[in-house]
C-alpha positions in Angstrom: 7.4 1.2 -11.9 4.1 1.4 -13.3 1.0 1.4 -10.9 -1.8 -0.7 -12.2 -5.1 0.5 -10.3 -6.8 -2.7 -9.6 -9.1 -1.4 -6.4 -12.0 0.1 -7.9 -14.4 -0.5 -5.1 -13.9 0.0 -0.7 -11.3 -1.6 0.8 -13.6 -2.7 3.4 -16.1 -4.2 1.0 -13.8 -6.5 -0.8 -15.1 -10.2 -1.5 -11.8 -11.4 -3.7 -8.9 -12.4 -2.4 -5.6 -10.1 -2.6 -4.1 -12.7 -4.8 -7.3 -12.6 -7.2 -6.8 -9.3 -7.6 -3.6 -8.6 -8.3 -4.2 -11.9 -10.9 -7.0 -9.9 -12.6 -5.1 -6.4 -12.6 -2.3 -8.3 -14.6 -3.7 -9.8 -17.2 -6.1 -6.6 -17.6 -2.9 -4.3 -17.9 -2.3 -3.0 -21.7 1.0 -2.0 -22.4 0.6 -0.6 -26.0 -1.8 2.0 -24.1 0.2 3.0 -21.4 3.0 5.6 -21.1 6.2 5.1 -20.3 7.0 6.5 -16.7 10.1 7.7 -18.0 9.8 9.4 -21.4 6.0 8.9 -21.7 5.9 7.5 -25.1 3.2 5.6 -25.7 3.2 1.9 -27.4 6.7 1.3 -27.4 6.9 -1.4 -24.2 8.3 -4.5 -24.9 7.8 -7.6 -22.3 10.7 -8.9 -20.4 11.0 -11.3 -17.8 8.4 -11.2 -14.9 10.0 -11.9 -11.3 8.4 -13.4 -8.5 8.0 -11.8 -5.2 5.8 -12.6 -2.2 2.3 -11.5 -1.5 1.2 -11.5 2.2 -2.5 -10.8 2.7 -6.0 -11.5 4.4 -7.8 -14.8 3.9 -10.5 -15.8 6.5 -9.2 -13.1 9.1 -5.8 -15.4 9.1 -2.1 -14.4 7.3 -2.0 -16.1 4.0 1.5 -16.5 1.9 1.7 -17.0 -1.9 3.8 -16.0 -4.7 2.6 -13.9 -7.7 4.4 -13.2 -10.7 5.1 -9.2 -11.3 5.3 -8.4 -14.9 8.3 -6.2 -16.7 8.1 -4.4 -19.7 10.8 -2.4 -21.3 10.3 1.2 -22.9 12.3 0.8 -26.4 12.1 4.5 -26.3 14.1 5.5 -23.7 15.7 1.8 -22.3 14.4 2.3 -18.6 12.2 -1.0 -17.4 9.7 -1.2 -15.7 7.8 -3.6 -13.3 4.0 -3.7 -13.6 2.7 -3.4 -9.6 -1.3 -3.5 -9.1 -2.1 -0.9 -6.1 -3.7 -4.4 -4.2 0.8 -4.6 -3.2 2.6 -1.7 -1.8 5.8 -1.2 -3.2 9.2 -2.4 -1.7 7.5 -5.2 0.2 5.5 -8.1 0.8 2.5 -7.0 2.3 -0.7 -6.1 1.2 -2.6 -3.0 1.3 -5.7 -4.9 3.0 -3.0 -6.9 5.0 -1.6 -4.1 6.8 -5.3 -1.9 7.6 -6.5 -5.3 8.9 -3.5 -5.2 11.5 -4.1 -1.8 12.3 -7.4 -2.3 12.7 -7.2 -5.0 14.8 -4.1 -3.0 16.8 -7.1 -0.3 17.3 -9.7 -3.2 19.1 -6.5 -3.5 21.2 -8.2 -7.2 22.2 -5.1 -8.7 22.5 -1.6 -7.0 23.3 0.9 -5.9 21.4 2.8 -9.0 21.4 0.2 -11.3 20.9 -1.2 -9.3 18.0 2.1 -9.5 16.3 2.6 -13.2 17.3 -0.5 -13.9 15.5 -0.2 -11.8 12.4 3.7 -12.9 12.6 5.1 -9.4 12.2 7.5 -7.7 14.4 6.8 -5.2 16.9 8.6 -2.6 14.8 7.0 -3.3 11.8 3.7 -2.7 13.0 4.7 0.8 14.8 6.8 1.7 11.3 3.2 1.0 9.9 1.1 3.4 12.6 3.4 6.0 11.8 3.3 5.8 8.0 -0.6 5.5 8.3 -0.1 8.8 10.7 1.7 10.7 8.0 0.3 9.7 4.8 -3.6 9.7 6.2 -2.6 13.3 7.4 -1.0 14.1 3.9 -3.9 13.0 2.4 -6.4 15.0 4.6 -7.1 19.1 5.0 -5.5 20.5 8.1 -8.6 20.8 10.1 -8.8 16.6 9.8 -5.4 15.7 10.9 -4.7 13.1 13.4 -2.2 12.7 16.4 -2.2 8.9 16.6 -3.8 6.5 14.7 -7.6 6.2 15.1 -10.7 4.1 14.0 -12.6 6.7 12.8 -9.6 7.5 10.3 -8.9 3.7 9.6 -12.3 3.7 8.5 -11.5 7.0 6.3 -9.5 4.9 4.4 -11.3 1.8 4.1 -14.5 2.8 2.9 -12.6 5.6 0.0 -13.6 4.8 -3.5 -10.4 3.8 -5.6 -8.4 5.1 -2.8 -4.7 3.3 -3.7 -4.6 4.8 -7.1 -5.6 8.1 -6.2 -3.3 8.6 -3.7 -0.8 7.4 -6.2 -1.6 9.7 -8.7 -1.0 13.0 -6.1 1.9 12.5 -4.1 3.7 9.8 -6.7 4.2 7.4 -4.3 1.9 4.5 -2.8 0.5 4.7 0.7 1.6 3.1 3.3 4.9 3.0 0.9 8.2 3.9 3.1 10.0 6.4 1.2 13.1 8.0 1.6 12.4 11.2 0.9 10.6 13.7 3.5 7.0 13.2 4.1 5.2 15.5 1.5 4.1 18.6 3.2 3.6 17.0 7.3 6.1 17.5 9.8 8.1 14.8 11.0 6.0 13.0 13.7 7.9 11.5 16.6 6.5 8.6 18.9 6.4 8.7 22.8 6.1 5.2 23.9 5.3 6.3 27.3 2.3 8.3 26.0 1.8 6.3 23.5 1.1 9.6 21.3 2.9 11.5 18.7 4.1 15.0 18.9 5.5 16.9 16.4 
């Protein structure tokens, strides 16, 4: 996979659509510059068929669906492929990187209950908690010791939002995208577990 940055300002300060931007990422993204991921020669991509996948994200402070074509290139160097992914989509899924802050941002106003925020956003109820507790890990990855968090909070949702070029740079540390479920252990945070009855986390 090759991660095209195509975030370069706040999340929070955004006036294009998700859709725009991954659009504009695409046809910005110059294969005889970039390395191959695998073997990191440099100019030897060839293109290959694109695939389409979904693209769930913010318009108007309502869920919008729509379909996007992800680009594939093929290293002639080493064989591997490769799909071209702007950081605007988190890998493995459908959902955007705005898409899913907005939720948690709007799970964090708590102006409507759990169910009816789900009902609205049409997510399950175990989505969005998978999503708090990725947030939980990653943010705290992210972070020094001294700024790590429990539970989700505004004041870290905010962190996030309002980081310049954020997506890509957390890319380029940890080698994996956040808010990205990976099955590997979180890097360097202990393993948070979730109280419903509390409604915290303890390690």
């Amino acid at each position: 996979m090759i991660r095209e940055k195509a975030i370069f300002i706040k999340l929070n300060q955004l006036h294009f659509s998700d859709q725009q931007i991954f659009d504009q990422a695409v046809s910005g993204f110059n294969p005889a510059k970039c390395p191959c991921p695998n073997c990191k020669a440099v100019g030897w991509f060839r293109q290959i068929q694109p695939y389409e996948r979904f693209l769930i994200s913010v318009e108007g402070g309502r869920r919008c669906d729509a379909s996007v074509l992800v680009p594939r290139f093929q290293c002639e160097s080493c064989g591997r492929t490769h799909a071209v992914l702007p950081d605007v989509l988190i890998p493995f899924g459908s959902y955007s990187l705005r898409f899913v802050l907005t939720v948690l941002a709007a799970y964090l106003k708590r102006s409507s209950t759990v169910a009816g925020l789900c009902e609205y956003w049409q997510i399950s109820v175990s989505t969005l908690y998978a999503w708090i507790h990725l947030f939980d890990e990653h943010y705290n990855a992210w972070c020094s010791v001294l700024d790590r968090i429990r539970w989700i909070c505004q004041k870290a949702l905010e962190a996030v939002s309002s980081a310049e070029a954020f997506p890509g740079a957390f890319f380029s540390r940890f080698a994996f995208s956040f808010l990205q479920r990976c099955r590997s252990a979180s890097p360097s945070v202990p393993e948070l577990h979730y109280d419903r009855r509390r409604r915290s986390c303890c390690t």
